[in-house]
C-alpha positions as CSV (number, residue, x, y, z in Angstrom):
1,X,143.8,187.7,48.4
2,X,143.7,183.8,48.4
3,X,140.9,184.0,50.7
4,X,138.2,185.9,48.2
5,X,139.6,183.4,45.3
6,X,139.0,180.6,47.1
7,X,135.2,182.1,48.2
8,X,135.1,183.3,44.5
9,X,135.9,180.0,42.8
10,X,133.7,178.0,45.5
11,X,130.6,179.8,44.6
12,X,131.6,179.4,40.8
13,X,131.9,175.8,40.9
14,X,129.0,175.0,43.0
15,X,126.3,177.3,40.1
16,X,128.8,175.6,37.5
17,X,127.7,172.2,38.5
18,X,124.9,172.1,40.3
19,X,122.5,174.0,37.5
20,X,122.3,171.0,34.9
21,X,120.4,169.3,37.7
22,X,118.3,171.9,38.7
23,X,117.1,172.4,34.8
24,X,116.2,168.9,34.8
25,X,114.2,168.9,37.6
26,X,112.4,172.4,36.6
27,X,111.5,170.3,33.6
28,X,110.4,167.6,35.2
29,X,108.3,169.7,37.5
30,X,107.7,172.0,34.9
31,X,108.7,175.2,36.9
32,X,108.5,177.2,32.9
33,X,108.5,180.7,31.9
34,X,105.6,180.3,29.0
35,X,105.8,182.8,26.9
36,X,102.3,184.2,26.5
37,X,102.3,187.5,27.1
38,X,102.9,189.8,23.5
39,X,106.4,191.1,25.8
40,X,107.4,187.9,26.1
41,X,107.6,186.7,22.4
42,X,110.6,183.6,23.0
43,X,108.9,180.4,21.7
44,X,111.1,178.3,24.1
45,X,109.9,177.1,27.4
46,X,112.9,178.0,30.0
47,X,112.7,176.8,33.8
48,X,112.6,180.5,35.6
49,X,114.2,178.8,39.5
50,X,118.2,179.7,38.7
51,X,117.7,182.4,41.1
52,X,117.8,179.0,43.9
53,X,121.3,178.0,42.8
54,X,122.2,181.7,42.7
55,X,121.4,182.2,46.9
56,X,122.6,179.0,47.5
57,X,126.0,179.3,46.2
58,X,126.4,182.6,47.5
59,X,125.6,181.9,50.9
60,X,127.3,179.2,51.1
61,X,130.9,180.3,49.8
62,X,130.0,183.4,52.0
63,X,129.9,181.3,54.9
64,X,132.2,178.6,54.5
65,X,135.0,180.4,53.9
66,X,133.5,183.6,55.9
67,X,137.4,185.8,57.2
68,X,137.2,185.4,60.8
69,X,141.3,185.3,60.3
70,X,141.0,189.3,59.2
71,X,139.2,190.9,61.4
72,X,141.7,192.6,63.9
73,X,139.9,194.0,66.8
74,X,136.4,193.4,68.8
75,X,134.8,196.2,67.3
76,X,135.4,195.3,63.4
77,X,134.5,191.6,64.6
78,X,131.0,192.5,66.4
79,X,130.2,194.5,63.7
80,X,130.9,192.4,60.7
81,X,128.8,189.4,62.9
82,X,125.8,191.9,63.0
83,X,126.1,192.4,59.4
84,X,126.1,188.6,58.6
85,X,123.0,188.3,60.8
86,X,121.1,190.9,59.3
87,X,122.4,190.1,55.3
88,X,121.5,186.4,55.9
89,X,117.9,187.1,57.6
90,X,117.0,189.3,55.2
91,X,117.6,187.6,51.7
92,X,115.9,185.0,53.3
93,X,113.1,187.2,53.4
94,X,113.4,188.3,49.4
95,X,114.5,185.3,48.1
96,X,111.1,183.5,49.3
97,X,108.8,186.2,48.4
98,X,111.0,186.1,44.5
99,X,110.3,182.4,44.8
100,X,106.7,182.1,45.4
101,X,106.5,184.9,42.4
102,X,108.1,182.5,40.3
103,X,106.1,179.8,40.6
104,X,102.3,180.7,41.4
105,X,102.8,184.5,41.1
106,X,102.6,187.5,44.0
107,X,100.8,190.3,44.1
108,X,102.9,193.5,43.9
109,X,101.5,195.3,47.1
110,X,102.9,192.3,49.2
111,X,105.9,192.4,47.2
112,X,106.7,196.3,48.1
113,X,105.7,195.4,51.4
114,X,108.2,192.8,51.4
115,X,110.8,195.6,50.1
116,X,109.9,198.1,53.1
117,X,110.0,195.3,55.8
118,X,113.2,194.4,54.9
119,X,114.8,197.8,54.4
120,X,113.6,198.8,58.1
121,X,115.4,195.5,59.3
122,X,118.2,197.3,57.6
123,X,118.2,200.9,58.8
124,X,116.9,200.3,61.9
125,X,118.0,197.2,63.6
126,X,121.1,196.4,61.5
127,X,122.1,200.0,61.2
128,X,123.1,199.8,57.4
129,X,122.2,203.3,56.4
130,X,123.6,206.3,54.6
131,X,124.1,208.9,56.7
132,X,125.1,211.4,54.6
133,X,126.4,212.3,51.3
134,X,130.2,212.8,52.2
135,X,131.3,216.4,50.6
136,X,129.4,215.4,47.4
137,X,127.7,218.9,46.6
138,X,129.6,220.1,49.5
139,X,127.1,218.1,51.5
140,X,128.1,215.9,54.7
141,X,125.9,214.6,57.5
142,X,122.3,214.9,57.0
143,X,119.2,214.3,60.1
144,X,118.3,211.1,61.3
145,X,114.9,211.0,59.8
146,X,116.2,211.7,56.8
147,X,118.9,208.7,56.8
148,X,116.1,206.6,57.3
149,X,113.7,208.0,54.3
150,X,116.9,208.2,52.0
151,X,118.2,204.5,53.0
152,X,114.6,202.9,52.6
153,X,114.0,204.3,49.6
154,X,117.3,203.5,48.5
155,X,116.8,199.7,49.5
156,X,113.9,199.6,47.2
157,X,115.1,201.2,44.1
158,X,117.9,199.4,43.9
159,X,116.1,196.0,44.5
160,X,113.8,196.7,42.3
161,X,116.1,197.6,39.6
162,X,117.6,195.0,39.6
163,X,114.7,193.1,39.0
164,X,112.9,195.3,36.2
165,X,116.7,195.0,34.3
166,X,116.3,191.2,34.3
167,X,114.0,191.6,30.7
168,X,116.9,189.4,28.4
169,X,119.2,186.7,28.5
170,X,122.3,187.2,30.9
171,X,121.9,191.0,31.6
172,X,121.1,190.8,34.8
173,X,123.6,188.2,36.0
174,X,126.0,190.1,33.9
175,X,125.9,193.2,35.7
176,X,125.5,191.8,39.0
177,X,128.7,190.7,38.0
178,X,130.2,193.7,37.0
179,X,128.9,195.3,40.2
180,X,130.3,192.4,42.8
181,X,133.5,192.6,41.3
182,X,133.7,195.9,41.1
183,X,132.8,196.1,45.0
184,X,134.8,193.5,45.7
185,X,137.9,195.1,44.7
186,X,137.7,198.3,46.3
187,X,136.4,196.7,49.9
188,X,139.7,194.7,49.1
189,X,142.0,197.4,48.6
190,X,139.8,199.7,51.8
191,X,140.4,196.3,54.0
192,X,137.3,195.5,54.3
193,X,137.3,191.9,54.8
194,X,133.4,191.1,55.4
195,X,131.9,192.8,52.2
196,X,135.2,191.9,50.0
197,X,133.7,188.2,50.8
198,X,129.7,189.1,50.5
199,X,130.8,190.8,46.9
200,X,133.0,187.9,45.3
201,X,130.7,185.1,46.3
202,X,127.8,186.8,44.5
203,X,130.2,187.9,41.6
204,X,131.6,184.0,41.3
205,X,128.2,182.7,41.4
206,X,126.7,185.2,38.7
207,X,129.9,184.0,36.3
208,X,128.8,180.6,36.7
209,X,125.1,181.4,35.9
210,X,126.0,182.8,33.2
211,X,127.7,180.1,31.4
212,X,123.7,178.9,32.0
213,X,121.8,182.3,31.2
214,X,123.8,183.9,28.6
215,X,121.9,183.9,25.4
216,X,120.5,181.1,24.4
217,X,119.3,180.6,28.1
218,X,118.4,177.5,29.4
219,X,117.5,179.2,32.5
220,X,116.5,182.0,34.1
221,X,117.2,183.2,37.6
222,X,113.4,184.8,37.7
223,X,112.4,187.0,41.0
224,X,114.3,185.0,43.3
225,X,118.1,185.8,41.5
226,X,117.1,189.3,40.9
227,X,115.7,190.3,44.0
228,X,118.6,188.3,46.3
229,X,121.3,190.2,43.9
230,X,119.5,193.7,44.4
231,X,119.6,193.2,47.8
232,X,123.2,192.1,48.1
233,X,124.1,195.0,45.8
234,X,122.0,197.4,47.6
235,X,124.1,196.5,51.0
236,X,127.3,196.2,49.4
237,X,126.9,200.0,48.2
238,X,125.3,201.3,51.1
239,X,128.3,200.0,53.3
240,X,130.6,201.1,50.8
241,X,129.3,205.0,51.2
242,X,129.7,204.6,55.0
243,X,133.2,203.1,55.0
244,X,135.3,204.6,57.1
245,X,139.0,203.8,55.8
246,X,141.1,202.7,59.0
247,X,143.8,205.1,60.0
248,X,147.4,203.6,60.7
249,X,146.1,201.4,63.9
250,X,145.5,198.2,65.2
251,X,142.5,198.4,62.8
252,X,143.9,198.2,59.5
253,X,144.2,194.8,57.9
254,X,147.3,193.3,56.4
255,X,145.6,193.8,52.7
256,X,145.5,197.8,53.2
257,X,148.7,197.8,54.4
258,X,150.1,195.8,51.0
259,X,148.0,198.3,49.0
260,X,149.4,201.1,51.1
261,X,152.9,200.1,50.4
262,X,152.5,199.5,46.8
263,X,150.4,203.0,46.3
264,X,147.3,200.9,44.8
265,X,144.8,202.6,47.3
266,X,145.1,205.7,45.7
267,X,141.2,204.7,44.3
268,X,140.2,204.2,47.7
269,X,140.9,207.0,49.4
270,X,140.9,209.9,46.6
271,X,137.6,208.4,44.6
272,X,133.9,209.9,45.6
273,X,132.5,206.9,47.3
274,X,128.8,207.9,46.5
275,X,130.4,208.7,43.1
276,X,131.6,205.1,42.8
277,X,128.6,203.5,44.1
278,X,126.3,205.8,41.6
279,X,128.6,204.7,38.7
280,X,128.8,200.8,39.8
281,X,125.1,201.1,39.3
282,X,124.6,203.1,36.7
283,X,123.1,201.2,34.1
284,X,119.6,199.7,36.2
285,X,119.8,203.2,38.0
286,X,119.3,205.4,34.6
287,X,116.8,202.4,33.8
288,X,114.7,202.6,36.5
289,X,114.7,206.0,36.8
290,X,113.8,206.7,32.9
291,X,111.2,203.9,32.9
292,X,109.6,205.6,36.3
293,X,109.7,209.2,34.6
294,X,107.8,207.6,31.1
295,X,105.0,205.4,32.9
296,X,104.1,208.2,35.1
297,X,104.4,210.8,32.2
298,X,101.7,208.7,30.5
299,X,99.8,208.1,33.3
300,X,100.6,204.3,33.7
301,X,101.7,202.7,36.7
302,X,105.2,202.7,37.5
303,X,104.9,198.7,38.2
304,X,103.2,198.4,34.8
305,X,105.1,195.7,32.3
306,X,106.3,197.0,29.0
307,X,108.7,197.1,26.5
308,X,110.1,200.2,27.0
309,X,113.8,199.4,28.6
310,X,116.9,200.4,27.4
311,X,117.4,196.4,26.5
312,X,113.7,196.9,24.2
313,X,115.3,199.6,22.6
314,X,118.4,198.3,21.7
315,X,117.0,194.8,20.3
316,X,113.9,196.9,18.6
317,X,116.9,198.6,16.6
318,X,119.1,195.5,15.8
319,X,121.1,193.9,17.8
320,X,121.1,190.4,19.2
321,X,120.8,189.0,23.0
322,X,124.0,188.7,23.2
323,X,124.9,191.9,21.3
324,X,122.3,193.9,23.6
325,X,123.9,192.3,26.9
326,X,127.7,193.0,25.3
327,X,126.6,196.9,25.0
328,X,125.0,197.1,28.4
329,X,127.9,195.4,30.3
330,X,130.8,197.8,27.9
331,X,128.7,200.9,28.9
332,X,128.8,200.0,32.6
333,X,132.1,199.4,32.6
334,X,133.0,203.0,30.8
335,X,130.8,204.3,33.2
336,X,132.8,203.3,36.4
337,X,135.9,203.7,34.8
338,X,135.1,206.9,34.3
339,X,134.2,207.5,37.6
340,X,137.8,206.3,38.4
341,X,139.6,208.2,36.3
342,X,137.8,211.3,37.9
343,X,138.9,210.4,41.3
344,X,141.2,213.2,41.8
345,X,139.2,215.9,40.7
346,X,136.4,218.2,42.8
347,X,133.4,215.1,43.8
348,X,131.1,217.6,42.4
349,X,132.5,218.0,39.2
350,X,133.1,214.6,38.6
351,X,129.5,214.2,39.5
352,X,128.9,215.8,36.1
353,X,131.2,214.3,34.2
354,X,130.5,210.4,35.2
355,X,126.7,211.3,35.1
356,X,126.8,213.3,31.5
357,X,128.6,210.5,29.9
358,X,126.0,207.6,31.8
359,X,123.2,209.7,30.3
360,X,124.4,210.3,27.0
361,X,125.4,206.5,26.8
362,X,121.9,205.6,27.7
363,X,120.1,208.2,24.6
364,X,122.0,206.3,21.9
365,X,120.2,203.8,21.1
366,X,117.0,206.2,21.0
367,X,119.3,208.0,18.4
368,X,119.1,205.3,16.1
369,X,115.6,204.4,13.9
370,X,114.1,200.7,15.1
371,X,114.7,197.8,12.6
372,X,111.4,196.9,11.4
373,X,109.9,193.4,12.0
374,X,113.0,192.4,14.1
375,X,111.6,189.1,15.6
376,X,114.5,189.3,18.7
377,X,112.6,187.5,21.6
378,X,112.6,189.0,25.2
379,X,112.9,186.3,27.2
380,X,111.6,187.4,30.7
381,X,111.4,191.0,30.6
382,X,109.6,193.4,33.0
């Protein structure tokens, strides 16, 4: 456990005191968000380039203190060296694409094509796919070609959700958070000591953003944060759904066998992992999903800009930046502990349970009549 504190605390540090100076030099370079567009109605000018510190720190705590020490056997080694290779080349990919969108602008047709090159890196060559959906529905393996259209499309929603949920200060740092920690644990407690590390160096590096983004920013981690987390996110979960939990072997790493002994892994191996996953990422999933659903309704395109986000809503009826992010990271939260508190119970069932109370979280705030003139800013929404 030392280990992931240690990777933790190193990628917390290095956002925690390395962001002062890239504010300055945003301003010096003058690397702004202006707020011009009627979305955007902040009057503040806010550097938009935190999403650098963000991929630097967690690369860099990822492979510092990367846990050669627990893997066990040749085959959990090779695989967790292809999974670096591919993780690595690929955010690379993102993160420069989110970069050059933060400071001249990209067109969105290079950006999806960005997303599908990426996800066939992925499925095809680094084999990070979901093969199935593991007894949820009573369904288990499904064909190759649909693993491939499944996991792609995947990869994109989830990247892109991330990025459309980046629309006020600190919400998307602050449920990256929620979602690397949340990962974190359970790869700890499954033994899983690759992904444990990916999902804590993200997690500490978010925390220390956030002492940065949280409203009032001073920065924001623009396209390259948001597309770098969705991407981590989007492997951490996809992994997570294809984890096989080691039997009692020469496989199984000293952490299981402490969790084993102290009957902690009960969450591992009784919870739904698709379950899990969907519940981790609840919040930009119902999001994206509802947003998707109302552009198209109206005949707008689904990449259009708007105000209509859960975040709009909840500021159009009242409540602060702060409050809005407080709401949004509480509901996640209920949401996978929910999901947790189901574990024992039919993945099917629970299904409905952890979905009915995500979806009736998400209709309160239409519930409730707007506040009018409320003259909230949003600082960077999509």
């Amino acid at each position: 456990m030392w280990t992931y504190l240690l990777i933790f605390g190193t990628a917390f540090f290095v956002v925690l005191l390395s962001t002062p100076a890239l504010i300055r030099v945003a301003i010096l370079k003058r690397l702004f968000d202006e707020p011009k567009e009627d979305r955007k109605i902040h009057k503040r000018l806010i550097p938009t380039i935190g999403g650098i510190i963000i991929f630097a720190a967690t690369l860099f705590a990822f492979a510092l203190w990367f846990p050669f020490d627990e893997l066990h056997v040749f085959k959990q080694l090779k695989r967790s060296v292809n999974d670096f290779q591919f993780i690595v080349a690929t955010i690379l990919i993102l993160f420069f694409v989110g970069v050059k969108d933060d400071i001249i602008g990209t067109a969105p047709m290079k950006k999806l094509v960005a997303h599908i090159l990426v996800g066939l890196i992925l499925v095809l060559m680094a084999d990070i796919k979901i093969t199935g959906f593991h007894g949820l529905f009573g369904l288990r393996e499904i064909p190759y070609w649909g693993q491939v259209f499944l996991s792609l499309s995947t990869y994109i929603v989830v990247v892109n959700a991330f990025n459309l949920i980046d629309g006020i200060d600190g919400l998307a740092a602050g449920i990256g958070f929620i979602c690397g920690l949340a990962f974190g644990i359970w790869f700890y407690m499954a033994g899983e000591p690759v992904m444990a590390a990916l999902a804590f160096s993200m997690a500490g590096s978010l925390l220390g953003f956030l002492f940065f983004n949280f409203s009032p920013a001073k920065i924001f981690m623009g396209d390259s944060g948001s597309l770098s987390i969705g991407l981590i996110v989007c492997v951490l979960a996809v992994r997570l759904i294809e984890y096989q939990i080691p039997s009692t072997s020469d496989d199984v790493s000293e952490s299981l066998i402490d969790f084993n002994v102290n009957g902690l892994s009960d969450m591992v191996t009784n919870i739904s992992k698709p379950l899990f996953v969907m519940a981790v990422l609840s919040y930009p999933l119902l999001d994206t999903l509802r947003i998707f659903i109302y552009r198209t309704a109206r005949g707008i395109s689904p990449f259009a800009a708007d105000r209509n986000h859960i975040h709009h809503r909840l500021i159009d009826i009242g409540l602060s930046h702060r409050g809005t992010a407080i709401a949004l990271y509480a509901s996640n939260i209920l949401v996978i502990t929910t999901a947790v508190l189901t574990r024992n119970m039919d993945p099917s069932y629970a299904f409905f349970i952890v979905g009915g109370v995500a979806i009736g979280i998400a209709q309160i705030p239409f519930l409730i009549k707007k506040v009018k003139n409320r003259s909230n800013g949003i600082s960077n929404g999509h």
